[in-house]
N, C-alpha and C positions, 0 to 999 in steps of 0.2 A: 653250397660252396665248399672245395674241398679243404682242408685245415693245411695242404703240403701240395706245391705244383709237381713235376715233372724236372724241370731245370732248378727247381732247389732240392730235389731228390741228388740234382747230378751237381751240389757242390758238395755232395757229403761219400759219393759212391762213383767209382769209376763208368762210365758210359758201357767199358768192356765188361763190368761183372754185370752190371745191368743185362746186359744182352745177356750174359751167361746166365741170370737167374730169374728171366723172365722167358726166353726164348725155347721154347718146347717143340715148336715145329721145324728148329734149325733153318730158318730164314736171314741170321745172318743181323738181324736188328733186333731195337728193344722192343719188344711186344706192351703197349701205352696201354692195352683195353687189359692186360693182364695185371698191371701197375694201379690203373683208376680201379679196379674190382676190390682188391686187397685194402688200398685206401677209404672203398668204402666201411670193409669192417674194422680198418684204425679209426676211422673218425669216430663210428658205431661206439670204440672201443674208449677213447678218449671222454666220448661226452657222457657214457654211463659214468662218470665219475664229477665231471663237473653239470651234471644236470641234477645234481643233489645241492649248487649253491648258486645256477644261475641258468638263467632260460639259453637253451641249446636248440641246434647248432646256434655258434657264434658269429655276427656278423662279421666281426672286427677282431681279427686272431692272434693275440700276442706273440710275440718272438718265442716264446719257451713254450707255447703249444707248439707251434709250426714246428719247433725242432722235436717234440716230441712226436708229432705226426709224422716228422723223418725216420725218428729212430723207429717206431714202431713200423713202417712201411719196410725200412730196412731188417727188420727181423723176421718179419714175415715172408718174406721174399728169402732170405737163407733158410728159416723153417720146410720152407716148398722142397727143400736139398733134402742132404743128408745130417749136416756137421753144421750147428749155430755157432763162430767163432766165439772165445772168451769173450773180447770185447763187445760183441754186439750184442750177447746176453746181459753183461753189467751194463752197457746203455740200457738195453732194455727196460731191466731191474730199477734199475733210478728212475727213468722216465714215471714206469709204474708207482712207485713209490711215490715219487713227487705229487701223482695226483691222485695218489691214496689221501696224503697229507692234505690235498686241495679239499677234497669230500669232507674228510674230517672237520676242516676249519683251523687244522695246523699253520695252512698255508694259505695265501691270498693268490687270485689270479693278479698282473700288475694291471693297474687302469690303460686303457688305451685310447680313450681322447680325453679332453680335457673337461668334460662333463663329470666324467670319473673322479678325479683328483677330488680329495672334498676341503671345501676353501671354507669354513666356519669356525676361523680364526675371529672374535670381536674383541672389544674391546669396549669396556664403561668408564674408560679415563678422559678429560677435557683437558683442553690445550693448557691452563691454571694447573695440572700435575704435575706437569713435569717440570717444575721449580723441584731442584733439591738446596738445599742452601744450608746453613746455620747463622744464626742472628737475625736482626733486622734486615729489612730489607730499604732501599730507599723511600718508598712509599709508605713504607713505616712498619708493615704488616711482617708476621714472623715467618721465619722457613722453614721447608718440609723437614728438618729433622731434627728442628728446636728440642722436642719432647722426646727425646731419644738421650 
């Protein structure tokens, strides 16, 4: 499964540069088999870094993978040129960075079902705690913060 579709490719990048920086044969359209190729060496590229803290590929792809699977598909795709704009290199730069930090242990991937989340919150208190009080009580017995 790929980490970034095609149509979420095309809410970060015009449809026309698409065709411009995929289209080699001048056909006029976006070349998809030139798009899923490159994609496969971002995801390649991605999971060499979180395959250091978690079994890869991923079923279930966080938001901030997917967008780095964009960014990186989007760089790659202007690399194919001449001239990487400023900005696509500092996306770049961050994305990489980000999951440099992943690998390290810097950074955490986020949980993506609820499996994930870790709920081992307890508690050794009984319903008789949560008396806070001072003095007697009517039953006669003292309150929690008589001795205080």
């Amino acid at each position: 499964m790929a980490y970034c579709t095609i149509p979420k490719l095309k809410t970060r990048i015009p449809e026309e540069t698409l065709i411009q920086l995929t289209d080699d044969e001048g056909a006029g359209i976006i070349n998809e088999t030139r798009i899923n190729e490159i994609g496969i060496g971002v995801d390649g590229w991605i999971d060499s870094y979180l395959g250091k803290v978690t079994t890869v590929p991923l079923t279930t792809v966080p938001a901030i993978i997917e967008d780095h699977a964009i960014t990186g598909r989007i760089y790659r795709l202007y690399r194919r040129r001449t001239v990487i704009p400023e900005s696509i290199q500092k996306d770049y730069d961050k994305a990489e960075n980000h999951l440099k930090d992943i690998a390290k242990g810097l950074a955490a991937l986020p949980p993506t079902t609820e499996a994930d989340y870790v709920d081992d919150i307890q508690s050794s208190r009984t319903e008789d705690d949560k008396t806070f009080s001072m003095g007697k009580k009517s039953d006669g017995s003292t309150g929690s913060l008589d001795n205080y």
